[in-house]
N, C-alpha and C positions, 0 to 999 in steps of 0.2 A: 776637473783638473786640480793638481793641489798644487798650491802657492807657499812658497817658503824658502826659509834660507838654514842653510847649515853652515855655520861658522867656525872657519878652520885655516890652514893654513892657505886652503884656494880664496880665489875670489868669492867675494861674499855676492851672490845672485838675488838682487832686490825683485819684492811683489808688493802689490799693496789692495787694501781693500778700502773701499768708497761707503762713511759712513752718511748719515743726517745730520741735521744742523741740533748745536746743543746751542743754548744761553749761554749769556755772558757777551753780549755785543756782538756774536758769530752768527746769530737766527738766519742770516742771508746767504750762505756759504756751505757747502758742504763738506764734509769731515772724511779728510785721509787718513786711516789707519794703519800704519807701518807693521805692517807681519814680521815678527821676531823669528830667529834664527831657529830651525829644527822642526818642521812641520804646522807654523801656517801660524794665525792669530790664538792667543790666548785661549779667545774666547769665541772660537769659529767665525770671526763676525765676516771672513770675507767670501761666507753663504757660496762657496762652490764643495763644500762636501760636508757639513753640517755635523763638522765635527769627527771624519771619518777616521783620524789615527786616533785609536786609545792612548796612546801616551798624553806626558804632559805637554801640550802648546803651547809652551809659555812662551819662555828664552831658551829653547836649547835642552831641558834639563831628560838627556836620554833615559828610556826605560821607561821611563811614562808611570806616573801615578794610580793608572787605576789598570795594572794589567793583573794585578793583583798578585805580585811575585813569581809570576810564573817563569820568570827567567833566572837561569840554573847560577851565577856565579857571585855568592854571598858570602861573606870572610864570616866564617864557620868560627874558626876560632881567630879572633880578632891580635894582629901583634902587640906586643908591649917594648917600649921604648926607654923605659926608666922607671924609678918611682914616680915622678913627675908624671905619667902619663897615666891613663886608664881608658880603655875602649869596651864599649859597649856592641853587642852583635846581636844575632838571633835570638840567641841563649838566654837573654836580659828581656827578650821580648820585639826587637827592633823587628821592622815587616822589611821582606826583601823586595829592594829596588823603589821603595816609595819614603825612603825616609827624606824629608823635602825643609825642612830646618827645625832647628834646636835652640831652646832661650831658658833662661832661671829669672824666676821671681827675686825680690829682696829679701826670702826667708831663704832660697836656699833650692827651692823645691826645682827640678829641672822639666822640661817641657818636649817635647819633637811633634813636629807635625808632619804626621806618617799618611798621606795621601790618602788612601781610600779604608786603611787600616785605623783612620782619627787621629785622634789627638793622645798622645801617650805620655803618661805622668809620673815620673818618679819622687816620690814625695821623702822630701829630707834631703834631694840628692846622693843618695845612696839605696842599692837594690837594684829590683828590676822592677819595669814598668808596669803599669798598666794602662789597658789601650781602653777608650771612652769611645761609644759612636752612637747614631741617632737614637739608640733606643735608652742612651744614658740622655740625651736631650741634646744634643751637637746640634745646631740651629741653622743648615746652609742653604735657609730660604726665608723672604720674607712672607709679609702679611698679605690678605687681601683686602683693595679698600670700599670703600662703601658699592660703588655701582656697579666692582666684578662680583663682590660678595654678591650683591643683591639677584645678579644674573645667574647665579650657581646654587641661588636659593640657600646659603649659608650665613650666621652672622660675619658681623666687619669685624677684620680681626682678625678669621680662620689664617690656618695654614696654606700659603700661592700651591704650594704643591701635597697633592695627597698622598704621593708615593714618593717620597725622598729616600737617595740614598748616597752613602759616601762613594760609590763607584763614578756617581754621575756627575758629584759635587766634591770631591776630593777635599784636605787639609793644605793647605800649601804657606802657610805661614805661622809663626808664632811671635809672640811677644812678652815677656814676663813684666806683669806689674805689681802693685803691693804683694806682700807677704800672699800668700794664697791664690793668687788672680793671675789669668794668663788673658791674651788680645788671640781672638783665633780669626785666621783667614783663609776662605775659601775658594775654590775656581767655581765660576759661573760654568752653565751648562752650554754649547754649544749655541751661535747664535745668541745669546742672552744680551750684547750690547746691542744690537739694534732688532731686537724683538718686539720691542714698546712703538703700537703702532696708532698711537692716540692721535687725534684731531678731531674738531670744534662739530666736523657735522655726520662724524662716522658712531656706531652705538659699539657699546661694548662686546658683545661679539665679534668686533675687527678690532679690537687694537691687541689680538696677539694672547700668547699662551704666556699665563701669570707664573704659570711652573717652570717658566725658560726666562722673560724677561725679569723675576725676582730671586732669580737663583744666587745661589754665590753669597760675595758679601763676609759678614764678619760677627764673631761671637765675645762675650767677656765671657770666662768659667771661671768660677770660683769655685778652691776646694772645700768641701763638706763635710761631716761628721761621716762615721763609717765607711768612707772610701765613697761616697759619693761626691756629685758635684753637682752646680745652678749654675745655670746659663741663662746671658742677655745677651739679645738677637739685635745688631745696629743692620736696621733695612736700609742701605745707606741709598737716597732718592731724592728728589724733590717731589713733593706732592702739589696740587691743584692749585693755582694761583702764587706759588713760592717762585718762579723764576717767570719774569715777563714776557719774554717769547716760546718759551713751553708753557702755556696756561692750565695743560691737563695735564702737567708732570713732566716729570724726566727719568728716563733706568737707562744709563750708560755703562755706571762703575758696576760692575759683577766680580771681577777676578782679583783678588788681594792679594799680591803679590808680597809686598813687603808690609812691615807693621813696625812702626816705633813708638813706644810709650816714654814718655817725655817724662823721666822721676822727679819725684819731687813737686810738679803741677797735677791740670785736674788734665792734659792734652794725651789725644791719641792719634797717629799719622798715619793716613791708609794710603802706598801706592798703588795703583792700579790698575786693570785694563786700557782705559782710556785717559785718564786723568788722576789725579789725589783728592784728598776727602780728609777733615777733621772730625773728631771724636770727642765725645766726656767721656772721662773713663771714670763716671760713679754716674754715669747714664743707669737707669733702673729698668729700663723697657720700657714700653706702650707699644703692643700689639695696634689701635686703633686711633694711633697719630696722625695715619696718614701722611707722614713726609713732612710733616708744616713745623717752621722752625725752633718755634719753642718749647716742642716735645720732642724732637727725635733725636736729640742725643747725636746726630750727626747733620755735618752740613756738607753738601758737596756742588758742584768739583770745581778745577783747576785744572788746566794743563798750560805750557808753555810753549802753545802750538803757535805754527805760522802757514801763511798763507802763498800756494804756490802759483806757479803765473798762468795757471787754469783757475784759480779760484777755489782751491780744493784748501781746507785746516789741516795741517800733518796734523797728528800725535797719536801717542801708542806706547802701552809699558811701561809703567815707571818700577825698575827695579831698586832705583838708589833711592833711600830716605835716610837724612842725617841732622840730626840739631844742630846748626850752626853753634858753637860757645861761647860767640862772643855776647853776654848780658846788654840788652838796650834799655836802661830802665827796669829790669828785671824779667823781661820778655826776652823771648830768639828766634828768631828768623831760622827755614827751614829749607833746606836743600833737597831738591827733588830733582831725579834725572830719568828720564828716559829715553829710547830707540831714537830719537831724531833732536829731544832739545833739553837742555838744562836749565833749573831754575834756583834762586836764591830767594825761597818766599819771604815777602818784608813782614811777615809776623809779629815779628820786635821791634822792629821800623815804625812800624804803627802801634805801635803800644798793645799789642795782643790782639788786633780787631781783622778779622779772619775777612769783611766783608771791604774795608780798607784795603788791605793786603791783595784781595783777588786784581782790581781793575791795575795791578802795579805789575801783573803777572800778562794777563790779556785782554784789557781792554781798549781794542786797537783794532782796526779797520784800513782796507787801501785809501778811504775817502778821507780817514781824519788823520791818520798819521804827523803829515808833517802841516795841521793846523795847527796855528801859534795859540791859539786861545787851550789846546788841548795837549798841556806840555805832559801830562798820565800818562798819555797813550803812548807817546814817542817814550819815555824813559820804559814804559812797558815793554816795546818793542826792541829796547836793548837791553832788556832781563834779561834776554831767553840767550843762553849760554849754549852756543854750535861746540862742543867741547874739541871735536875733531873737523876744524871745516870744511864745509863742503866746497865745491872748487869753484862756485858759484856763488856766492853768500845773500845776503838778506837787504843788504844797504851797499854802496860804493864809498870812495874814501871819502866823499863831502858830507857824508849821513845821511844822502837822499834813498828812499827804500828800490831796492830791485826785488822781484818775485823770481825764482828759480825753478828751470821748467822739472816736470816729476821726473824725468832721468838723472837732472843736474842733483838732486837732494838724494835720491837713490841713490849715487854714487860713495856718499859720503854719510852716512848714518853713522851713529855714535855709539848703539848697540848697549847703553848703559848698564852697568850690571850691578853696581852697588856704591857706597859712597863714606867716606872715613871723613871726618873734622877731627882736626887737630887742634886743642886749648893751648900748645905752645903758639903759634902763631894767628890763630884760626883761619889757616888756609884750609882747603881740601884736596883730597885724592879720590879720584873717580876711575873708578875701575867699566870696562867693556867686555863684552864677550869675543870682541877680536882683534881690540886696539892697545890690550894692556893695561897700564892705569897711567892717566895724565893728574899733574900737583897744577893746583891752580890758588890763586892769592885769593883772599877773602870778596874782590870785588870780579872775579872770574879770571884775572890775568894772567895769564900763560907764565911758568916757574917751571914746569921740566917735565920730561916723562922717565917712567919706567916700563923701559920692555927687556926682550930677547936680548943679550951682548952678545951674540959668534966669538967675540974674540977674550970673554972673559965671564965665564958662565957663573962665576960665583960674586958677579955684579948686577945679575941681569936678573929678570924670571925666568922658570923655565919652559915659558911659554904666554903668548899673548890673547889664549883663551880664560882671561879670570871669569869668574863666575860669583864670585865673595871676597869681601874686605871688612877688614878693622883695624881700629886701631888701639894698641895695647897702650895699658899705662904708663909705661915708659916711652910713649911714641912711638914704639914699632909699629910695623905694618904687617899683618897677618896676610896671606893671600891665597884664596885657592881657585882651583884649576877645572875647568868644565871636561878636558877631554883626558889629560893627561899628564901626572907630576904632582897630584894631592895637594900637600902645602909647600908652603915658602914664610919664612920672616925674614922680612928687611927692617934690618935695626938702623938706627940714628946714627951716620956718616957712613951707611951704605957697604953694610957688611950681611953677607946675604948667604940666611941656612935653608936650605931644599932639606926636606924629607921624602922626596921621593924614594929614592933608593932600602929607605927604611920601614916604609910602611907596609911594604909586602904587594906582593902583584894585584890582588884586588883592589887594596883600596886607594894604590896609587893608580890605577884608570880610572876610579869611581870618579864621578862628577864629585865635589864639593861646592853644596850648594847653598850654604850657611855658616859663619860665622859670625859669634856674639859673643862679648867677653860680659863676665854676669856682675849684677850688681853690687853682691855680696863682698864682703871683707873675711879675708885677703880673697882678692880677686877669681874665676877659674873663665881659660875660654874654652870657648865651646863650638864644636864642628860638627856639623851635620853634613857624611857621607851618603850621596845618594844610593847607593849601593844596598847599606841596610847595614849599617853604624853611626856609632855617635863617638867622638872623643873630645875628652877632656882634658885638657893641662891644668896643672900647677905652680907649674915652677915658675922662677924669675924670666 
């Protein structure tokens, strides 16, 4: 049976799937994973068809990543709107139906990560691409560690998977960092979040296929002399004794949704399947870290799950990743939203300290909650940001906790799809795949929405399937459209320009699944058309 929601103007049909217990205070509890809209979990985990639509599972994004373009309708030749504008199409190199988001480095150099077609690099920002994939070194698997190597009769180290390929493990993210360097993200292969089927008295022949549960995941490339490039592999995991109640590891995060590289630090932000994960982004590899904290270059996870009145952890997708701007000391706190709950990670709060910062997000149990000696845990459990509430919520008005049964939460998912911080005020706008985008004040307080006006369409969006937001440097708001309507900017005191009408028939259906304004001076944003274009602006 397949399980899933398509997100549109009907009712949104909630499914969910029943994961394991991760760490982080949850060892006791089992893990609901929220199936995002359009054909089922990310990353197959809810094991009734193991991944059986080729498209992408993510959020929604039709046409699917690895059908390999074989669907007929590609803007051939891409419109032009002005000087201000330039579109890139087939012609330039783009793959049809898999171009899945778009990022510039600080030199210049622009990025798309083209699903099964890789990672495609236009170097200078101007030209056409060229497309990178595993046999230039694209990385979307990890390591094996000591006692599966040892089972496979290989060294520790080898590659989880002998046969990789980008059809299996798609590009679905980008992130531009220094001058040269992009953050690449992958989709785990079907099944891959709970594939890892380790415990204390089972042998390595049972805990599971290392080519499924080490799939996915995330690459730094840097560009190289000759039109090559180097790749480092973040196996992003816990390995053996790194988390207390996983003692032989953890593999949850597989699918990488989002990536934001934090300019100017050494941070890099993974959302993901299940949870978020931080990065060094001058991590150097170690094939033979095995997971343990002071070599991997990454630490993970996080979610801003809660617990329903069966005893099951929502969470699931985090699309939205944004640097808070308000400076703590010279750290910032980091906004993560996904399908069911939103978070304001205290990262600047606690002066940079990622292990601080987690138990502020979920370190919270039914048992300890409202004990006085564990005042964490309760301000933990009023992190988590219901952006659109459910009609059932989490606490009553005295602040005592209620659990909401799996219909009541179903009802009300949040569907998160991306997330804009604003340095004028540092409030936020959080964008949904069917709610629109709600503004919310820096400590999560309700300030306003933006959706659909009927009665004044050049107030409104033009529709409340977003799929991507930003925010320009003049505080505008960039927005684009999952089913229908391309873009929209809503400028500062709510003067609102649709392009739909002008981008031409294809690329106003196209999903819009990416936007990123680049770091470079004077600024360009940047759109990634699911369809198989890229566009660029210029202008004011």
């Amino acid at each position: 049976m397949r399980s899933g929601w398509r997100v549109g103007p009907a009712a949104v049909a909630a499914a969910i799937a029943i994961g394991v217990a991760c760490g982080g205070g949850s060892s006791d509890r089992n893990e609901r994973n929220v199936i995002p809209p359009d054909g089922g979990s990310a990353d197959g985990s809810d094991g009734s068809d193991a991944g059986s639509d080729a498209g992408v599972a993510d959020a929604g994004q039709d046409g699917g990543a690895t059908d390999g373009g074989t669907n007929a309708w590609v803007p051939i030749v891409p419109p032009t709107l002005g000087a201000s504008w330039t579109f890139y199409g087939t012609a330039e190199g783009m793959p049809p139906n898999n171009v899945m988001g778009v990022t510039a480095d600080e030199d210049g150099n622009v990025y798309v990560a083209g699903g099964d077609a890789g990672l495609l690099v236009q170097r200078g920002g101007q030209g056409a691409f060229h497309a990178y994939g595993i046999a230039d070194g694209l990385h979307p698997y990890g390591y094996l560690m000591a006692d599966m190597a040892k089972l496979k009769g290989v060294p520790e180290g080898s590659p989880s998977d002998p046969n990789p390929s980008l059809a299996a493990t798609p590009v679905m993210s980008v992130a531009g960092g220094k001058g040269g360097t992009v953050f690449v993200g992958y989709q785990g292969k079907p099944g891959c979040e709970d594939a890892w089927k380790w415990d204390q008295w089972s042998k390595p022949s049972d805990w599971g296929d290392p080519a499924v549960y080490k799939s996915g995941d995330a690459d730094k490339v840097t560009l190289a002399a000759a039109g090559s490039i180097s790749v480092v592999h973040y196996d992003i995991f816990s390995g053996p004794g790194v988390v207390d109640a996983e003692p032989g590891g953890r593999e949850k995060l597989c699918s990488i949704w989002r990536i934001v590289y934090q300019h100017g630090t050494n941070y890099v932000w993974f959302g993901a399947n299940h949870g978020f994960a931080f990065g060094k982004a001058d991590f150097a590899g170690n094939p033979i870290c095995n997971g343990q904290v002071g070599c991997a270059g990454v630490w993970e996870h996080v979610h801003p799950a809660f617990n329903d009145s069966v005893g099951d952890l929502v969470t699931q997708d985090y699309w939205g990743v944004a640097v808070d701007p308000l400076s703590q000391g010279g750290f910032h706190d980091v906004w993560f939203g996904g399908m069911a709950r939103t978070t304001r990670f205290r990262f600047g709060e606690t002066g940079g300290s990622y292990w601080n910062a987690q138990p502020l997000t979920e370190a919270w149990t039914k048992s300890n909650i409202n004990d006085p000696a564990k005042a964490a845990f309760k301000a933990a459990w009023q992190n988590r940001v219901d952006v659109w509430p459910d009609d059932v919520g989490e606490y009553d008005s005295s602040g005592n906790p209620t659990f909401p049964t799996p219909a009541q939460w179903n009802d009300g998912l949040d569907l998160v799809s991306g997330i804009a911080a604003d340095p004028a005020d540092n409030s936020v706008y959080i964008a949904s795949f069917a709610h629109g985008i709600r503004h919310l004040g820096h400590d999560g307080n309700f300030l306003g929405d933006i959706t659909t006006d009927p009665k004044n369409f050049n107030k409104g969006l033009f529709a409340n399937n977003v799929s991507a937001i930003a925010i320009d440097t003049d505080g505008s708001l960039w927005v684009g459209y999952k089913y229908e309507g391309g873009i929209s900017r809503i400028h500062k005191g709510g003067v609102v320009e649709h392009y739909a009408n002008v981008l031409g028939p294809q690329l106003e259906k196209s999903a819009v699944v990416d936007i990123q304004i680049s770091p470079t001076s004077p600024r360009k944003v940047l759109f990634a058309f699911q369809s198989g274009a890229v566009g660029v602006y210029e202008g004011n």
